[in-house]
DRENMIFI-909101 format. One line per field, with one value per residue (C-alpha): residue number from 1; residue in three letters; x, y, z. Coordinates in steps of 0.1 Angstrom, whole numbers, plus 5000, padded with zeros to 4 digits. Each point is the difference from the previous one (the first is absolute). Layout:
DRENMIFI-909101
k: NUM ...
r: Ala ...
px: X ...
py: Y ...
pz: Z ...
END
This chain:
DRENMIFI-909101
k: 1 2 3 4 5 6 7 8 9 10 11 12 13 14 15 16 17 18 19 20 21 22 23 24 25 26 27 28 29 30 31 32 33 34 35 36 37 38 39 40 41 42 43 44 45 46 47 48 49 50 51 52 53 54 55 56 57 58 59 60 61 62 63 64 65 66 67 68 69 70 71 72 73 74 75 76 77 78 79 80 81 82 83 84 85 86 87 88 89 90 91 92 93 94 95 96 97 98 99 100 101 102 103 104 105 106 107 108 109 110 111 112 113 114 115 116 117 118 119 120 121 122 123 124 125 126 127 128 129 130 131 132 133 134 135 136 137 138 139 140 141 142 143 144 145 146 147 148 149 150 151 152 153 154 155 156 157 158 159 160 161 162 163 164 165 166 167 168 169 170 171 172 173 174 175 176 177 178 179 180 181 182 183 184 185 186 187 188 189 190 191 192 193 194 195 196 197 198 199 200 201 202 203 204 205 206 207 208 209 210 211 212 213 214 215 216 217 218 219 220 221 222 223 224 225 226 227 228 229 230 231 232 233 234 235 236 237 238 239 240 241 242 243 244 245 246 247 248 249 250 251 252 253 254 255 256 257 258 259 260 261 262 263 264 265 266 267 268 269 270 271 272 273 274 275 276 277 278 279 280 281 282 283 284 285 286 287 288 289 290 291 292 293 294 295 296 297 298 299 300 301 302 303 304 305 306 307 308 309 310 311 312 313 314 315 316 317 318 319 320 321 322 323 324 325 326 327 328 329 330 331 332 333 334 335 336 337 338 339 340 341 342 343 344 345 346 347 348 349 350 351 352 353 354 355 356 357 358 359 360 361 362 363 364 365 366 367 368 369 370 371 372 373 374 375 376 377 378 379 380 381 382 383 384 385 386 387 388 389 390 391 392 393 394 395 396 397 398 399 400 401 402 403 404 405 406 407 408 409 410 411 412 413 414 415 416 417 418 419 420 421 422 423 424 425 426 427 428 429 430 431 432 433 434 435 436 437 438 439 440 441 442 443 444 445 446 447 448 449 450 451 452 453 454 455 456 457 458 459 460 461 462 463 464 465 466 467 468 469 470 471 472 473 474 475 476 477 478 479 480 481 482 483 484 485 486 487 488 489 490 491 492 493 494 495 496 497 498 499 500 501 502 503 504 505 506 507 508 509 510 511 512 513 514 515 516 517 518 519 520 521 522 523 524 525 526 527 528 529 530 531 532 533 534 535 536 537 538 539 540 541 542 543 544 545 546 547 548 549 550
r: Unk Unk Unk Unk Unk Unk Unk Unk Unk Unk Unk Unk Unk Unk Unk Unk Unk Unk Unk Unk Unk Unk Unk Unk Unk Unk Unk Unk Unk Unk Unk Unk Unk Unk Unk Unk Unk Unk Unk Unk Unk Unk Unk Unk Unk Unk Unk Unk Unk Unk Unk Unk Unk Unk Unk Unk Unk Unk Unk Unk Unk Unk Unk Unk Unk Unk Unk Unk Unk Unk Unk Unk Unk Unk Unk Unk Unk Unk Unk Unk Unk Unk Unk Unk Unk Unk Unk Unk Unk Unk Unk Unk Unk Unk Unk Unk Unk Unk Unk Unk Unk Unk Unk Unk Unk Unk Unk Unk Unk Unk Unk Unk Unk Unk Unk Unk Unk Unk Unk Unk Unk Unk Unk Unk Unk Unk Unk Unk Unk Unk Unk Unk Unk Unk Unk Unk Unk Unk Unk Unk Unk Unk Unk Unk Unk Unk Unk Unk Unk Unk Unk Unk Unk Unk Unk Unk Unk Unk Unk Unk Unk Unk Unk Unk Unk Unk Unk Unk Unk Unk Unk Unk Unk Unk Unk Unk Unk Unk Unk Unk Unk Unk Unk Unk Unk Unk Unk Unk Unk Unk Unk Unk Unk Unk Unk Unk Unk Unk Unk Unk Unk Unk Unk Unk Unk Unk Unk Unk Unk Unk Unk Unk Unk Unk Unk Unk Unk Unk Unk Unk Unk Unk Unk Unk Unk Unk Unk Unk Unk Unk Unk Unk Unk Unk Unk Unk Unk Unk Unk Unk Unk Unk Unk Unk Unk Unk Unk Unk Unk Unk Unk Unk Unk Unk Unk Unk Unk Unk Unk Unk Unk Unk Unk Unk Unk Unk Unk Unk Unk Unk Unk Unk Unk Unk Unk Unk Unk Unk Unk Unk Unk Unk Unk Unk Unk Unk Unk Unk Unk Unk Unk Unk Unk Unk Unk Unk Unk Unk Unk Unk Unk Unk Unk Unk Unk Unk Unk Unk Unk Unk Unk Unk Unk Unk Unk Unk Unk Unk Unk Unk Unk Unk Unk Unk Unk Unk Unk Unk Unk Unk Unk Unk Unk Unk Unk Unk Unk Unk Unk Unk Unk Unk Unk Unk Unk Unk Unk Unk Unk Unk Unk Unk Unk Unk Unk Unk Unk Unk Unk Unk Unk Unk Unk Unk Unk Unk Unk Unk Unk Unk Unk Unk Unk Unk Unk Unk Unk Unk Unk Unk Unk Unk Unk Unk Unk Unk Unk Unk Unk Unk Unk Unk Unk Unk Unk Unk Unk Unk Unk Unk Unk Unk Unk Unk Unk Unk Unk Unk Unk Unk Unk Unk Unk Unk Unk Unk Unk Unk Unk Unk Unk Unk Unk Unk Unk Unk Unk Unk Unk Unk Unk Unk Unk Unk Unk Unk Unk Unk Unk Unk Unk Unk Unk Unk Unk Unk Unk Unk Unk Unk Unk Unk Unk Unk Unk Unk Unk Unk Unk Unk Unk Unk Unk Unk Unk Unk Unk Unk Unk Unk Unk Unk Unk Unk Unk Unk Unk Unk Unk Unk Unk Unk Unk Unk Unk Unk Unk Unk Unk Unk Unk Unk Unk Unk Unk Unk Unk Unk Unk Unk Unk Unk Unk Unk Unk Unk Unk Unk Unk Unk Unk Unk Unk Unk Unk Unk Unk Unk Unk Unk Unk Unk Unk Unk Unk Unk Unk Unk Unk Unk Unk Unk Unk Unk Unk Unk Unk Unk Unk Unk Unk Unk Unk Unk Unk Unk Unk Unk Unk Unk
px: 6834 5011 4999 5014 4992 5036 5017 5035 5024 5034 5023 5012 4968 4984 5032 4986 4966 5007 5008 4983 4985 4976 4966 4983 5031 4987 4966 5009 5023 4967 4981 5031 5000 4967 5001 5037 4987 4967 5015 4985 4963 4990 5002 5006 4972 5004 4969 4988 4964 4985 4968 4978 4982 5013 5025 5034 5026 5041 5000 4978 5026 5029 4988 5004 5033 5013 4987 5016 5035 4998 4988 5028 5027 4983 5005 5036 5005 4986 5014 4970 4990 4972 4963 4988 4965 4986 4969 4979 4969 4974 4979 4971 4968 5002 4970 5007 4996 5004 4998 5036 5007 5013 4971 4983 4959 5006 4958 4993 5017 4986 4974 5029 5017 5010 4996 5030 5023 4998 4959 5004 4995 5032 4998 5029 4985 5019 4986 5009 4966 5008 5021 5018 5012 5016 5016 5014 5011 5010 5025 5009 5006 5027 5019 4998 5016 5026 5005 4996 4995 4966 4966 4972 4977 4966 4984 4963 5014 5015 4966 4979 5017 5004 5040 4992 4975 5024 5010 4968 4986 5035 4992 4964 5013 5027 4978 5002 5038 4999 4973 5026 5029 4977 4979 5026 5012 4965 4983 4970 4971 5018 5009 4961 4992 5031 5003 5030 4976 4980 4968 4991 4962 4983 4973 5020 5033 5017 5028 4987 5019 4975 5003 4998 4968 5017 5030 4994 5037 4988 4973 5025 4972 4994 4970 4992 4974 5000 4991 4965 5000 4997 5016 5024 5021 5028 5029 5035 5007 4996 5003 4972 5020 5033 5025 5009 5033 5019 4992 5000 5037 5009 4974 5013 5037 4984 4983 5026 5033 5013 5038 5011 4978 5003 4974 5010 5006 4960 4998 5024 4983 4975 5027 5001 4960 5006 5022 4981 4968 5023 5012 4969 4987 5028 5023 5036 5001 5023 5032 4993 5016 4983 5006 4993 4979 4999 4987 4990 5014 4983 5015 4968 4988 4996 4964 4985 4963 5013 5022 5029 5038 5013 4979 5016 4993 5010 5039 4998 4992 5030 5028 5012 4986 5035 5001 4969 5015 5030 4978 4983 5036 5013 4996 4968 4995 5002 4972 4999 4981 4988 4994 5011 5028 5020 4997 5033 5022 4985 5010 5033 5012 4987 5024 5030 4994 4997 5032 5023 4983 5026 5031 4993 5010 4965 4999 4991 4979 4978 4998 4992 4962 4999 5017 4962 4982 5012 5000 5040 5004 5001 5000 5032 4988 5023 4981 5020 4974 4980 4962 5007 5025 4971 4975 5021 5009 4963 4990 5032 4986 4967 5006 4962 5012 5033 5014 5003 5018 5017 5023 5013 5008 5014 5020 5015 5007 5019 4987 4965 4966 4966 5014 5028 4988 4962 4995 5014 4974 4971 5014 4995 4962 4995 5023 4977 4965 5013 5012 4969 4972 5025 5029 4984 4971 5015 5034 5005 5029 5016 5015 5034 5013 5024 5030 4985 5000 5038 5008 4976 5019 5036 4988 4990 5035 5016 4978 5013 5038 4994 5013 4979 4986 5006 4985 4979 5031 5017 4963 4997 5034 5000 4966 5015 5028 4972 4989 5028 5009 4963 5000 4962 5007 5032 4994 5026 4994 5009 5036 5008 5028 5024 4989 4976 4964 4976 4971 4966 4969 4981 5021 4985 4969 4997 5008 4972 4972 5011 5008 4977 4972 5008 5018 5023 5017 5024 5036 5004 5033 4978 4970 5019 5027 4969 4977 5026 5024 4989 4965 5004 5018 4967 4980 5019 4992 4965 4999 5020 4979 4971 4984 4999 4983 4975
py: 3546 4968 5001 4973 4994 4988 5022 5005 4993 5014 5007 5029 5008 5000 5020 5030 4992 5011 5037 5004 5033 4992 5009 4966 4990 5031 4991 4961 5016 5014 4965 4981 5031 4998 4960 5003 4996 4980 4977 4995 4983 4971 5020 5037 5018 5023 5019 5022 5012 5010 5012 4991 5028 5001 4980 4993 5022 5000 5015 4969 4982 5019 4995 4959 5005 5022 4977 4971 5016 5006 4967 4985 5022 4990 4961 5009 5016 4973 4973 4990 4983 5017 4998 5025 5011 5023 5008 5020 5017 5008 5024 4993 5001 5039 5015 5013 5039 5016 4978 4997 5017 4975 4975 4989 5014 5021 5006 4962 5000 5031 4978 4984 5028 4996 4966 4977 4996 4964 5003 5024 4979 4999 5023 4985 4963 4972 4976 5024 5002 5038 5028 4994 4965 5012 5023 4975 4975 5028 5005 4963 4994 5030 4983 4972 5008 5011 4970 5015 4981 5010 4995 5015 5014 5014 5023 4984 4966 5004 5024 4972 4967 5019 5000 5041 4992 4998 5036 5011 4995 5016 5027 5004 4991 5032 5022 5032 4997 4996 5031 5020 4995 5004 5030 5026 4995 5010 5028 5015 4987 4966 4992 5003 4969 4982 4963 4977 4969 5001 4981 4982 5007 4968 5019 5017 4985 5030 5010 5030 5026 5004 5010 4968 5005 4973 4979 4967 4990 4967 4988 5014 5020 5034 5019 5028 5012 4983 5024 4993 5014 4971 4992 4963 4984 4981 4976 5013 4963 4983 5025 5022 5027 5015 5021 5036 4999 5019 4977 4970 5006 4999 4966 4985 5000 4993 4969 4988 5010 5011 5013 5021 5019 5034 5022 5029 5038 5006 4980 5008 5030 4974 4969 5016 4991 4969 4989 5017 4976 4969 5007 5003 4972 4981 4997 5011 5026 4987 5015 5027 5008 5033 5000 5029 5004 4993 5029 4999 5028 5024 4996 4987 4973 4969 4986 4969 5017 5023 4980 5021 4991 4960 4977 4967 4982 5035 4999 4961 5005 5022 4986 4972 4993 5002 5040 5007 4983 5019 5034 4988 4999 5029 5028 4988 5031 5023 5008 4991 5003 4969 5001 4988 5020 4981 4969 5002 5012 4977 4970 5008 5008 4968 4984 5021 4987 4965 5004 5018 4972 4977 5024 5009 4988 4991 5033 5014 4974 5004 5037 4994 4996 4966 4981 5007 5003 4959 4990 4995 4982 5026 4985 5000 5015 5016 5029 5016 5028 5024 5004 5039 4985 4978 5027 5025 4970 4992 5041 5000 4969 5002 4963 4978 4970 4983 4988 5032 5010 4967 5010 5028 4986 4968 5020 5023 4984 4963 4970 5013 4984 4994 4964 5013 5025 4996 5028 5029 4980 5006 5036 5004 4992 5025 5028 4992 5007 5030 5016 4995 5014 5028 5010 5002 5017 5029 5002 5033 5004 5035 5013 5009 5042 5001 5001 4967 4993 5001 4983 4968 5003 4999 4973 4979 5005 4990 4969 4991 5003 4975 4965 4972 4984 5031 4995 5025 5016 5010 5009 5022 5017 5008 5021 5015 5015 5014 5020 5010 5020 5016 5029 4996 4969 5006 4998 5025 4988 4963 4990 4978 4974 5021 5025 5021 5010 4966 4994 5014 4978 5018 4987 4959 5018 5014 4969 4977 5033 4996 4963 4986 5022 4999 5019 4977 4969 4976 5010 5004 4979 4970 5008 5007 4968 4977 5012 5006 5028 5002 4995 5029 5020 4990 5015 5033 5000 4993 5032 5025 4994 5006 4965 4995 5032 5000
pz: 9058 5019 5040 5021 5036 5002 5023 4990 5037 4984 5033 4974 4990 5039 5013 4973 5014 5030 4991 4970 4996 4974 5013 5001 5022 5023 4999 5009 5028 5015 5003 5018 5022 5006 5009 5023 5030 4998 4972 4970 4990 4982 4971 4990 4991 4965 4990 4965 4999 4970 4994 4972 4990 4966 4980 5014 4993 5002 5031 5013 4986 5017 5031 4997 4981 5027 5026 4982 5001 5035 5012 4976 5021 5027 4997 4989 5032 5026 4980 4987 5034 5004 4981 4981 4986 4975 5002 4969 5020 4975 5016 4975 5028 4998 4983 4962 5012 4961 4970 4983 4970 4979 5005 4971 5002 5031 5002 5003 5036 5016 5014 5022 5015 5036 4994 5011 4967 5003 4997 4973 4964 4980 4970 4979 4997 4998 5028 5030 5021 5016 4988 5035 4987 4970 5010 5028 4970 4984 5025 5005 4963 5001 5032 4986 4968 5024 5017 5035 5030 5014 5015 4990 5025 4997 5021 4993 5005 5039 5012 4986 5004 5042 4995 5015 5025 5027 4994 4991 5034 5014 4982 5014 5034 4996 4976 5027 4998 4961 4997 5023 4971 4969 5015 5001 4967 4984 4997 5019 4973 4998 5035 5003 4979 5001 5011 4996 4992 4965 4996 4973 4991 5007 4976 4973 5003 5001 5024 5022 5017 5030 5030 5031 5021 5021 5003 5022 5006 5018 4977 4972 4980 4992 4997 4969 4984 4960 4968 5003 5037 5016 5027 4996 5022 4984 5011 4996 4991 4966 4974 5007 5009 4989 5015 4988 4985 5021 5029 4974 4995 5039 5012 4966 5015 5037 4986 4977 5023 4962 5010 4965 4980 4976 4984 4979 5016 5000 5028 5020 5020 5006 5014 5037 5003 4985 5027 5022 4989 4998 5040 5014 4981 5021 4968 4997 4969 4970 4989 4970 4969 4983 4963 4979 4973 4963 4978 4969 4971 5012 5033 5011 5023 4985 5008 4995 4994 4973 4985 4992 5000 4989 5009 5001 4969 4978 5017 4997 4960 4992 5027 5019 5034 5014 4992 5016 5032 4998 4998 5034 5018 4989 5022 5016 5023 4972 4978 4963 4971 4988 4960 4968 4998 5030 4982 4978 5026 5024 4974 4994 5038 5009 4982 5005 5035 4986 4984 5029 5023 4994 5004 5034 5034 5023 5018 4964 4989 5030 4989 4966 4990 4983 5027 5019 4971 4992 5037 5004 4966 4968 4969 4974 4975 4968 4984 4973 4990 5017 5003 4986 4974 4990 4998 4986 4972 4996 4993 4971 4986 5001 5009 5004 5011 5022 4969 4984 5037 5000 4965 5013 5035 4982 4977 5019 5036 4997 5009 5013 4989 5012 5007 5026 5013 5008 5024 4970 4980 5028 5005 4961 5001 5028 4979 4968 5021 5021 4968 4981 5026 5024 4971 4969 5004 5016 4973 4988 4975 4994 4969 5008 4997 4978 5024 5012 4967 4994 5031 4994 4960 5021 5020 4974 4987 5032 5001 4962 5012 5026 4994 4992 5030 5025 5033 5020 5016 4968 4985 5033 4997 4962 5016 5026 4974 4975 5030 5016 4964 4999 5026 5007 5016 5021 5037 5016 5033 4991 4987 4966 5006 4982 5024 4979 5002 5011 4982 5008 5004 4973 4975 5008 5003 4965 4990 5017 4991 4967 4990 5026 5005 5039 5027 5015 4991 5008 4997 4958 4996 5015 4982 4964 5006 5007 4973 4973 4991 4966 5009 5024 4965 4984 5025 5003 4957 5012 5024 4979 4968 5022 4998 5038 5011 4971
END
């Protein structure tokens, strides 16, 4: 997926701009807002925070995408006169507090809980020194596949290199104002040992939630007792001590001036005491966009530490990048699950959008998905077949290979190759692995009942009347009569063209349970007009003499 830092200054397109009602025009609507009367700074300030605590998952990923689009609409919107910034805040100084599930030998890093992730050792190897680091590169490789326009931050990288001393010692100057925001919102047994600052054991390396003996707001130090029971006095400054992330969130945005940022729904009870922190800290609190969250197929949670859901590289294998982008603008304050199954769908709206782009006037296109998910410049792109025609074609074939997809394709639709049309060819690949590890394996072909029977023997007839060559209209309506005469498929409540009974769904279903092995499918004329009419007859021979669901 190609990103330009061009921004496109249409009068047309900037006219649409203005009242767009897409909702990373909102967002962008918000930060000018924000900036009207003080005018704007040397550069906008858009921030993601991601936490490293187990591999990165697509909702990491969402949150930069989503970002993206708005700082995107955002330049559109002010012209592109004024600078922007994205900064990616790895949070990777917090201490490992369980030991992620899909690590490999989860026993060799029990000796380093509570241990900063970036001094934890890596357990997946190759040449990362701490499990903190790569899971930040990780991260960076992903964006960067992406093309996004970023700067990686990391958390261990400002506390050491002093980049947070400045608010560290704030924070110790105003830690009576910060205990009076944190305090209430904890209970009794926690209140009593709570402390926004977290000290790094000079002895053990651990973080420690201990209580402060002291705070010394002018020598910037605090005072607690370490897990030995001694007692240690500490510098705020210099990485020796950390901030509990609640208040991390707030002096972050103090220290930074960061002007947009979103987190997902589980955080938003918490954004009031993050501005809160930030205020007192001297800042001005950020403009917030609260997403919700992706679940996985169980309508759970999806969690970096257990692993469950996509993870990025698993939608990347079976889809374009491009569809995964569109699934982060759709709808982003409603929940969705987040698993294979929205893959194929995913594919195939992404380029119906592609396709209406061109048609519309600019109020549409900056309502349609690609125009953000390409930064103002879709690609033309001609894509004949669909990603479910493609499966369903691979399932009938039990194709291998492209080539065997490519003789169909070639056969049946006119002046289409691998040559011309590159992006079918890509789509192809992906059709080929999705098939093999999330359709096949879970096929289940039915022997059609004997009424079944007779309709898939009159459909077969209808199929042999058709005239050589017939496309996926005439396939579909030589269908649609078959059913309309068999009175287990008339829908009463739907009207033929002539004015009869419609056709009930059932009817395409059989079909697919019994030919395919599947529940749903693509619309049948398509399917049958791309892979063949008389090698959908074949087929039908295959089912009715038992071959298929044997």
């Amino acid at each position: 997926m190609s990103r330009s830092n061009v921004i496109d200054l249409n009068p047309d397109l900037l006219a649409a701009a203005a009242d767009s009602k897409a909702w990373p025009f909102e967002e962008a609507r918000k930060i000018i807002k924000r900036h009207e009367k003080t005018g704007f700074p040397e550069a906008v300030l858009f921030e993601t925070g991601y936490g490293p605590s187990g591999l990165p998952h697509i909702g990491t990923f969402g949150e930069v995408a989503r970002t993206t689009m708005v700082r995107h609409a955002f330049r559109v919107l002010t012209q592109d006169k004024v600078k922007t910034r994205l900064l990616c805040f790895s949070d990777d100084m917090d201490g490992m507090r369980k030991i992620p599930d899909n690590v490999p030998n989860r026993a060799a890093l029990e000796p380093y809980l509570h241990m900063p992730l970036t001094a934890v050792p890596n357990p997946f190897g190759g040449g990362y020194e701490s499990f903190g680091q790569h899971n930040n590169a990780m991260l960076r490789r992903f964006l960067d596949t992406f093309g996004f326009d970023y700067e990686f931050a990391s958390a261990t990288d400002y506390y050491k290199s002093g980049r947070l001393d400045g608010i560290l010692r704030k924070a110790a100057e105003k830690y009576d104002a910060i205990m009076k925001v944190m305090l209430p919102t904890l209970g009794p047994e926690r209140q009593a040992t709570y402390s926004p600052f977290l000290p790094i054991s000079p002895k053990s390396g651990r973080v420690l939630y201990v209580p402060m003996k002291h705070v010394d707001a002018q020598a910037g130090t605090i005072t607690f007792d370490d897990e030995d029971g001694v007692e240690t006095t500490l510098p705020v400054t210099g990485g020796q001590v950390k901030l509990q992330w609640k208040p991390d969130f707030g002096a972050r945005w103090a220290a930074l001036n960061v002007d947009f940022e979103m987190f997902g729904k589980d955080h938003q009870t918490n954004a009031v005491i993050y501005d809160r922190i930030c205020e007192i800290l001297g800042g001005r609190a950020p403009e917030h966009f609260v997403y919700e969250l992706f679940l996985d197929e169980h309508g759970q949670k999806i969690s970096k530490s257990k692993g469950n859901g996509l993870t990025i590289d698993e939608w990347l294998t079976y889809a374009p990048t491009e569809s995964l982008a569109l699934y982060m603008f759709q709808r982003p304050r409603q929940a969705k699950k987040l698993y294979f199954d929205v893959i194929p769908r995913a594919v195939d709206e992404y380029y119906q959008f592609l396709a209406a782009y061109r048609r519309q006037d600019w109020k549409e296109r900056l309502g349609n998905p690609v125009w953000h998910i390409h930064d103002g410049n879709p690609p033309a792109i001609d894509m004949p077949v669909s990603f479910a025609l493609l499966l369903n074609l691979v399932s009938a074939s039990d194709a291998r290979n492209k080539a065997v997809l490519w003789g169909f394709i070639s056969r049946h639709v006119a002046d289409v190759t691998a040559q011309t049309h590159p992006e079918l060819d890509r789509l192809a690949g992906y059709a080929l692995r999705y098939y093999e590890e999330f359709v096949k394996p879970t096929r289940c072909f039915r022997a059609p009942d004997a009424e079944e029977q007779d309709a898939l023997a009159l459909l077969a007839g209808a199929l042999a009347a058709l005239p050589e060559g017939a496309d996926g209209e005439a396939v579909q309506n030589a269908a649609l009569n078959v059913a309309r005469r068999i009175e287990r498929y008339q829908d009463h409540a739907k009207k033929s063209p002539e004015g009869g009974p419609g056709v009930s769904v059932a009817f395409f279903q059989m079909i697919y349970e019994v030919l395919l092995g599947q529940e749903r499918g693509p619309r049948f004329g398509s399917f049958a007009a791309l892979y063949g009419v008389s090698e959908t007859r074949a087929l039908i021979e295959k089912a009715l003499a038992g071959q298929l669901a044997a």
